[in-house]
C-alpha positions in Angstrom: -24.8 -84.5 -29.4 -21.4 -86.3 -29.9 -21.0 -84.5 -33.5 -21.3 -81.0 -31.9 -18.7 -82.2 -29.0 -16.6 -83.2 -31.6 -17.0 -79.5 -33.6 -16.4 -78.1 -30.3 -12.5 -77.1 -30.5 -10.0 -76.3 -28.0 -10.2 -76.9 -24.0 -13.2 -78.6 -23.4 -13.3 -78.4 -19.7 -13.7 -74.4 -20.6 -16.6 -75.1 -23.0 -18.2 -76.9 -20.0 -17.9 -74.0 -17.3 -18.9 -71.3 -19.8 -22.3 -73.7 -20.5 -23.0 -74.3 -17.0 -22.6 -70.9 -16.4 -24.7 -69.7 -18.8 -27.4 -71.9 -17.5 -26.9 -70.9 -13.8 -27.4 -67.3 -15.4 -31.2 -67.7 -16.3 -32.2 -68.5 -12.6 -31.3 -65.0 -11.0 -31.8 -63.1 -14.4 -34.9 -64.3 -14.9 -36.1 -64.1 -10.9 -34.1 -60.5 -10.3 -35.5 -59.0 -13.8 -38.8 -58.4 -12.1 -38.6 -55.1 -10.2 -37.4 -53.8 -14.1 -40.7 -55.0 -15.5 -42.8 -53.2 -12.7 -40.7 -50.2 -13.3 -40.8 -50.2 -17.2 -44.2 -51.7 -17.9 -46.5 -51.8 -14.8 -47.6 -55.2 -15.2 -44.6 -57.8 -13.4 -44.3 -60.0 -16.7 -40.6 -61.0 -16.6 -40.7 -63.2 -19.8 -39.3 -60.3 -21.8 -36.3 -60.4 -20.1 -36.1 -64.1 -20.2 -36.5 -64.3 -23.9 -33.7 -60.9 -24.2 -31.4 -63.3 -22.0 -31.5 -66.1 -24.1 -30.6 -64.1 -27.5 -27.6 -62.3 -25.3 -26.6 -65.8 -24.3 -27.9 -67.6 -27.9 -25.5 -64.6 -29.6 -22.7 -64.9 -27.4 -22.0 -68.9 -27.8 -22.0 -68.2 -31.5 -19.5 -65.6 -31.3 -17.5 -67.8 -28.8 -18.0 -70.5 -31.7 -16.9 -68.8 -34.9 -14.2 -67.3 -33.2 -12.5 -69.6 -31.9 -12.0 -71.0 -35.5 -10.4 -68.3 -36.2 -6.7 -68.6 -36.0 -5.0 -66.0 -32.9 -2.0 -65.3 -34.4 -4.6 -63.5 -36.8 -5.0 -61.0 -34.0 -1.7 -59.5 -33.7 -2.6 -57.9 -37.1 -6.1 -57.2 -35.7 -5.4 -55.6 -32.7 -2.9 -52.4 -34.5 -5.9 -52.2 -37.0 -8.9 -52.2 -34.8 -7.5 -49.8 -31.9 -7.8 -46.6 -33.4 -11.5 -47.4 -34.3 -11.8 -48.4 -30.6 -10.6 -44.6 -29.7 -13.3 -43.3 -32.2 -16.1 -45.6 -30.5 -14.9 -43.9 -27.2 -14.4 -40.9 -27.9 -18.1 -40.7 -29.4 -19.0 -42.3 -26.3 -17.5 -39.6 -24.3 -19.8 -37.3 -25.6 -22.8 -38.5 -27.0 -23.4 -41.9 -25.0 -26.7 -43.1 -23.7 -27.9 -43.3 -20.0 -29.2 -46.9 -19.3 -31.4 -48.0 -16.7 -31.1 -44.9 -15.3 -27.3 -45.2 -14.7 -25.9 -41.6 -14.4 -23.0 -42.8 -16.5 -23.2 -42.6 -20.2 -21.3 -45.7 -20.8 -23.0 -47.0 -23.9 -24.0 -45.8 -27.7 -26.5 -47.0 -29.7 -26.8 -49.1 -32.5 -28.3 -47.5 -35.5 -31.7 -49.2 -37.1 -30.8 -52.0 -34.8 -32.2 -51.1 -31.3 -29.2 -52.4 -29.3 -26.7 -50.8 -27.6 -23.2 -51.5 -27.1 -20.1 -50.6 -24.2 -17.2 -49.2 -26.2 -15.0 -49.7 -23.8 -15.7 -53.3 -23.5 -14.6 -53.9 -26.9 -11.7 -51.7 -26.5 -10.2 -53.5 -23.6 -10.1 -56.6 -25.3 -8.1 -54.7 -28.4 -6.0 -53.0 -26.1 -5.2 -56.0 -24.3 -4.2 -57.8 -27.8 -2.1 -54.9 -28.6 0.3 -55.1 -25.6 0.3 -58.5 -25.9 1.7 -58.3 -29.8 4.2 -55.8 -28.8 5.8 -57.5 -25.6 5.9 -60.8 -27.7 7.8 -58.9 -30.6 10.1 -57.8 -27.7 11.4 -61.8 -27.8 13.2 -61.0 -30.7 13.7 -56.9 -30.6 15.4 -54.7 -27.9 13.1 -52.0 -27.2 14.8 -49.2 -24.9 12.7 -47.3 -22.8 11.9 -44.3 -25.1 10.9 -47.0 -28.0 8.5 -48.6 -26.0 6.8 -45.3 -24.1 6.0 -44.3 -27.7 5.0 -47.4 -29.3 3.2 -49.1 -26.4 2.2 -46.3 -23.2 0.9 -43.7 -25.2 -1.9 -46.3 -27.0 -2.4 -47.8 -23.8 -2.9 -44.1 -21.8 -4.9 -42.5 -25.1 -7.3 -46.0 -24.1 -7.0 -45.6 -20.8 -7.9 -41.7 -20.8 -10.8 -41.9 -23.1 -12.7 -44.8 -20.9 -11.6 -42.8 -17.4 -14.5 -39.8 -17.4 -16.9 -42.2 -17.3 -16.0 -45.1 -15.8 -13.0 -45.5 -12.8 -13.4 -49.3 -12.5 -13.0 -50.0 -15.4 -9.9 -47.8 -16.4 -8.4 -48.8 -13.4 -9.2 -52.9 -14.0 -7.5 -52.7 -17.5 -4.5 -50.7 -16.2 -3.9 -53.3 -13.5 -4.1 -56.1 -15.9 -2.0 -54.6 -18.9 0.9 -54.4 -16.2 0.8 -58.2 -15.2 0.8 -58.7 -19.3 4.3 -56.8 -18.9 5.3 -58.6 -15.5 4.5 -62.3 -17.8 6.0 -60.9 -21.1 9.4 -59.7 -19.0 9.1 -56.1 -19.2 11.5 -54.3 -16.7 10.0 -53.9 -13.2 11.8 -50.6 -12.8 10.4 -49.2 -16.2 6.7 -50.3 -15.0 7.3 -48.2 -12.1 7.8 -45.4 -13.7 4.6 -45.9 -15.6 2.8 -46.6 -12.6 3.9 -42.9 -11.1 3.6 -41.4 -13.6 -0.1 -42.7 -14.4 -0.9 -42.1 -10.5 0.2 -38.2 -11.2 -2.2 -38.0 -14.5 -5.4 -39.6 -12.4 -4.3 -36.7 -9.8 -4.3 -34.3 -12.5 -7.4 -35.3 -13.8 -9.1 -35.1 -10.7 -7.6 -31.7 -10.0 -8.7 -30.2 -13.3 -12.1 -31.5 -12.9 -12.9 -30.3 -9.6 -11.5 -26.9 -10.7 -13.8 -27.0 -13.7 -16.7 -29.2 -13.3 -18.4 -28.1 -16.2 -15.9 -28.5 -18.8 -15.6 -31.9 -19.9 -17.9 -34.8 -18.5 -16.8 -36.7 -15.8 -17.8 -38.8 -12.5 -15.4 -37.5 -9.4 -18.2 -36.5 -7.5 -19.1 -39.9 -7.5 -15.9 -41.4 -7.0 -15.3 -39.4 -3.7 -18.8 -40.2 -2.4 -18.1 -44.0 -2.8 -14.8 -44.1 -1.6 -16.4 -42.0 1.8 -19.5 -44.2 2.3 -17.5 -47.0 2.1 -14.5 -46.0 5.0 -17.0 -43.8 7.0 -20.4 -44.5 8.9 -22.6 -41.9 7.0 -26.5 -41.6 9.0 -27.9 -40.1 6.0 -28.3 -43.1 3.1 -27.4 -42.5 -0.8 -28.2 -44.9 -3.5 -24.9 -47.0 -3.3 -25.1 -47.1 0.4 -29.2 -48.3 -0.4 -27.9 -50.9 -2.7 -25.3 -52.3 -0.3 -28.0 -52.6 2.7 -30.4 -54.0 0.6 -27.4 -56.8 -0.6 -26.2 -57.7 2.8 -30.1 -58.1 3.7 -30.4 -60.4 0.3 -27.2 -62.3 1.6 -28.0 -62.6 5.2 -31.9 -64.2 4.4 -30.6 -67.0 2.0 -28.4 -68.9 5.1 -26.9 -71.9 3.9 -29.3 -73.4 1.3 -31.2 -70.1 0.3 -35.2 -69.3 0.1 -35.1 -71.1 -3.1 -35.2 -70.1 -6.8 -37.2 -67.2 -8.0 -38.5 -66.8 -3.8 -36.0 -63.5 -3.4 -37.1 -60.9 -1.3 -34.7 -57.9 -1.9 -35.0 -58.3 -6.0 -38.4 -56.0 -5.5 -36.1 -53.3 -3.9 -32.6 -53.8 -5.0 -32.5 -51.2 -8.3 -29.5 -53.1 -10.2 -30.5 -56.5 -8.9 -29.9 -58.1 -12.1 -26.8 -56.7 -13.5 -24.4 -55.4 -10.4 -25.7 -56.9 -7.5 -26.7 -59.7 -8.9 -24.9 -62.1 -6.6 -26.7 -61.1 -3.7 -29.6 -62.2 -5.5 -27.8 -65.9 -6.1 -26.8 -65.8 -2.5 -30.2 -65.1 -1.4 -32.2 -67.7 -3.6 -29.3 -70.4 -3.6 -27.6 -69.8 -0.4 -24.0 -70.0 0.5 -24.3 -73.1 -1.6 -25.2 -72.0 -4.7 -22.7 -68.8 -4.2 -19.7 -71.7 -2.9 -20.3 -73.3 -6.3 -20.5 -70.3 -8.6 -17.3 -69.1 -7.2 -15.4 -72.6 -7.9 -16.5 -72.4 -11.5 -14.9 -69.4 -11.7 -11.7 -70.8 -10.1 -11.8 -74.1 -12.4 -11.5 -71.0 -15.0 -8.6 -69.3 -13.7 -7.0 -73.1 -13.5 -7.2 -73.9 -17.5 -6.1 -70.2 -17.9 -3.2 -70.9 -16.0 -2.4 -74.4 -17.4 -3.4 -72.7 -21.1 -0.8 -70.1 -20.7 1.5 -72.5 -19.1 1.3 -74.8 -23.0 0.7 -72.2 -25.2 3.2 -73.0 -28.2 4.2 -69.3 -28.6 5.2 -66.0 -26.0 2.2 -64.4 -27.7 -0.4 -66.8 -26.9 0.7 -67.6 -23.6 0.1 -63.7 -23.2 -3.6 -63.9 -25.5 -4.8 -66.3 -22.3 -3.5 -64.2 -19.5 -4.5 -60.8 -21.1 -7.8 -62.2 -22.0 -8.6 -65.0 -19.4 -7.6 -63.2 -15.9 -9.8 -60.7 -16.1 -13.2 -62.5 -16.4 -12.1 -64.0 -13.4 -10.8 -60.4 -11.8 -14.2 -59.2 -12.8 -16.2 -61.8 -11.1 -14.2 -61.4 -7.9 -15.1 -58.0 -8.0 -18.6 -58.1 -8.6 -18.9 -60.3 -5.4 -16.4 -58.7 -3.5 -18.5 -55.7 -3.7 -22.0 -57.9 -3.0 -20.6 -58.4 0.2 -19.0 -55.1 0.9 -15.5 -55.6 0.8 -15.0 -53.4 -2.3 -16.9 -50.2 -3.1 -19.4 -50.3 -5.3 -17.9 -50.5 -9.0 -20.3 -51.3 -11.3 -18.7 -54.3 -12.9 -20.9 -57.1 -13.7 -20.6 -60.6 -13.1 -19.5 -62.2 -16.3 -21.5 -64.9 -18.3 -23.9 -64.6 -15.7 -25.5 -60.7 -15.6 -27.7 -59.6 -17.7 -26.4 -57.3 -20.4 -25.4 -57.9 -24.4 -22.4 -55.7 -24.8 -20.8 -58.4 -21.4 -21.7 -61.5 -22.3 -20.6 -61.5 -26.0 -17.6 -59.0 -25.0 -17.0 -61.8 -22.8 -17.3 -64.9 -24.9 -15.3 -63.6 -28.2 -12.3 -63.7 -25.5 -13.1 -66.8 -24.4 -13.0 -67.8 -28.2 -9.4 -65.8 -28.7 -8.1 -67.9 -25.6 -10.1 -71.8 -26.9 -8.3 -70.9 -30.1 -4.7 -70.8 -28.2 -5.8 -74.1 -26.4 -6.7 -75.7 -29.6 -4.5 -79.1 -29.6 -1.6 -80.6 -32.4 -3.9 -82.9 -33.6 -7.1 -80.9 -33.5 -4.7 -78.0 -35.7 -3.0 -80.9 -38.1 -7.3 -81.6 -38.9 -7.7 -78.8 -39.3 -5.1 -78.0 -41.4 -6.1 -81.4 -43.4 -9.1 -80.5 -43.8 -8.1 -77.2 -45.5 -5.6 -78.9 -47.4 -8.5 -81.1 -48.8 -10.4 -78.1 -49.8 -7.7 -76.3 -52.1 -7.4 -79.6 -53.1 -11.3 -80.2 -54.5 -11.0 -76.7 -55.4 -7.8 -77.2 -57.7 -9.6 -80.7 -59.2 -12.5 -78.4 -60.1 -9.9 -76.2 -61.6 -8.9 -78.4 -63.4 -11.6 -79.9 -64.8 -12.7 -76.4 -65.9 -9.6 -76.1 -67.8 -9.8 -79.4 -69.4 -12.9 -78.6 -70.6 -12.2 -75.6 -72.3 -9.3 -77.4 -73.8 -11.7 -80.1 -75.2 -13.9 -77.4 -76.4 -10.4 -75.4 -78.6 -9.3 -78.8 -79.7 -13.0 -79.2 -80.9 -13.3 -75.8 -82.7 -9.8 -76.5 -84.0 -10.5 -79.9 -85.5 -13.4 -78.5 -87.1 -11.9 -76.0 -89.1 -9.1 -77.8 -90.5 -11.9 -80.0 -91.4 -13.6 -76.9 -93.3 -10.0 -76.4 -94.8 -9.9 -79.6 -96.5 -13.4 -79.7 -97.9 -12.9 -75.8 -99.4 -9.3 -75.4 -100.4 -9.9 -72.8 -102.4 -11.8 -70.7 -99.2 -8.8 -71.5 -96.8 -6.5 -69.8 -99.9 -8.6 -67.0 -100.5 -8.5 -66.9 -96.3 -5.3 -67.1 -96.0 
């Protein structure tokens, strides 16, 4: 156990949360997975979805482990590289995605000869959000007018933005919010971020426009935008799914009280249809009570406090901007997911990271989290690192050169033996020669 402590790089106090969260994760995953296993295969056994959230989990912690070995400055290069393939992913997403769980969103693609699927847009924010932060951190040293910057930073960031909106609002709208605080901490000039901001504002407008004008001619979700954003600041006496969801929460959060019915004892995880991905704190709330949610949510706040204190000692502009763009919003997110648990937000459909169930979240999640250990990564734990690699090339270059001693030996040999020949048969090496 020490040894792996010790291979564990970076902040350690992160390592711990992101453990202890993925451990609190099994309880309501494993409890709330059960209405999916009367629904999909009649018979209640929720071991399935146990084992399926141990390999999510197993998979993400080794993605958070290799890379965080990787070096982040690597990602600057990354990021310009692996952005238009993002678009590609979305834009394929657009139109061919698959509907999951019944979702009326088609969010995700499939993974050929694989069985999995994936959320494009989860890996894209993560790009995008690398992307700005290379370019405001090439700004330290570059004077970018306005024009310069529309070109080479907005328009990426809009062609994201606009291929992820269709389908998902939340989403588009959580990325937007936190690519402008990257350009509030990187210095970016408030009065040119306004003029993105109205000028984004009129192209959601637009959008909106053009697809309640035509409905059918590109997918899209406004219908369902409106009718959230109406259940949730009107009284409605006729009930739609979102507004069945957010009863069926508040019930789940009023029946746990202060200490909850207990683990796997929930009530509302037999009725609540997204119980283990959405609404999934309702669940926690109901089994572990304001307890269990009090501590969940101070986890999450130790997070955003080594984020904060990582940006703050990052050795360079861009990594202090790697840990904001990367770090704030997992913790965003989880505010979100709750906030809407407990009906403050409208329902959003973002899930509660490290803790939900879901593959494409958890290791979307955790190869940030490796980005950001990588930037916390201290002197001394770089100059061993750096030793150790220097010891490397060195047992590489001895083997090298024992190689090429070798076959020195082996020419002197040859050599030696034919000047040998030469003096025994004179007359040969003549008639050679």
């Amino acid at each position: 156990m020490k040894s792996l402590v010790q291979n564990l790089k970076g902040d350690k106090v992160i390592w711990a949360m992101v453990a202890l969260l993925a451990l609190i994760s099994f309880i309501p995953v494993y409890s709330a997975s059960s209405n999916l296993a009367y629904q999909k295969h009649g018979t209640g056994n929720t071991l399935v979805y146990l084992i399926k959230h141990l390999i999510h989990i197993s998979a993400g912690i080794w993605i958070m482990f290799q890379v965080q070995r990787i070096p982040y400055h690597y990602f600057r290069s990354i990021s310009r590289v692996m952005l238009p393939i993002a678009w590609v992913l979305l834009a394929y997403t657009m139109f061919k995605g698959t509907v999951i769980d019944g979702a009326n969103a088609s969010r995700w693609i499939s993974v050929p000869f694989v069985g999995i699927t994936f959320q494009p847009s989860a890996f894209a924010a993560i790009i995008l959000y690398l992307f700005v932060g290379r370019y405001l951190s090439k700004t330290e040293v570059e004077d970018m007018t306005f024009q310069k910057s529309f070109i080479e930073l907005w328009i990426p960031v809009f062609i994201t933005l606009a291929l992820i909106l269709p389908a998902n609002f939340s989403t588009t709208a959580l990325i937007f919010s936190m690519v402008l605080m990257l350009t509030f901490v990187g210095n970016y000039p408030i009065r040119n971020s306004a003029v993105i901001v109205a000028m984004g504002v009129l192209a959601f407008a637009f959008f909106v426009l053009l697809a309640k004008a035509f409905p059918d001619a590109f997918p899209n979700r406004v219908d369902t935008w409106i009718s959230r954003i109406e259940n949730f600041t009107s009284d409605k006496e006729e009930m739609d799914d979102d507004d069945y969801q957010i009863e069926k929460a508040k019930t789940a959060i009023a029946s746990g009280g202060v200490y909850g019915l207990g683990p796997g004892k929930s009530v509302q995880k037999n009725f609540l249809p997204q119980s283990s991905s959405d609404f999934i704190f309702a669940i926690i709330v109901e089994e572990l009570g304001l307890a269990g949610a009090f501590f969940i949510m101070i986890i999450y706040l130790i997070l955003f406090i080594r984020f904060v204190i990582a940006s703050y000692k990052a050795p360079t502009i861009f990594g202090k901007l790697v840990v904001v763009g990367l770090g704030f919003p997992i913790i965003f997110q989880a505010f979100i997911n709750m906030g809407v648990a407990v009906e403050l937000l409208p329902t959003t459909g973002q899930t509660l990271p490290l803790i939900s169930s879901g593959g494409t979240s958890i290791w979307m999640t955790c190869a940030a989290l490796g980005i950001i250990l990588n930037v916390t990564k201290k002197e001394e734990e770089i100059a061993q690192e750096n030793i150790e690699k220097q010891q490397r090339e060195e047992a590489l270059q001895r083997l090298i050169d024992r190689e090429l001693e070798e076959q020195n030996r082996i020419e002197e040999e040859i050599d030696s033996d034919y000047s040998i020949e030469e003096k025994v048969n004179p007359m040969t090496a003549v008639m050679d020669k």
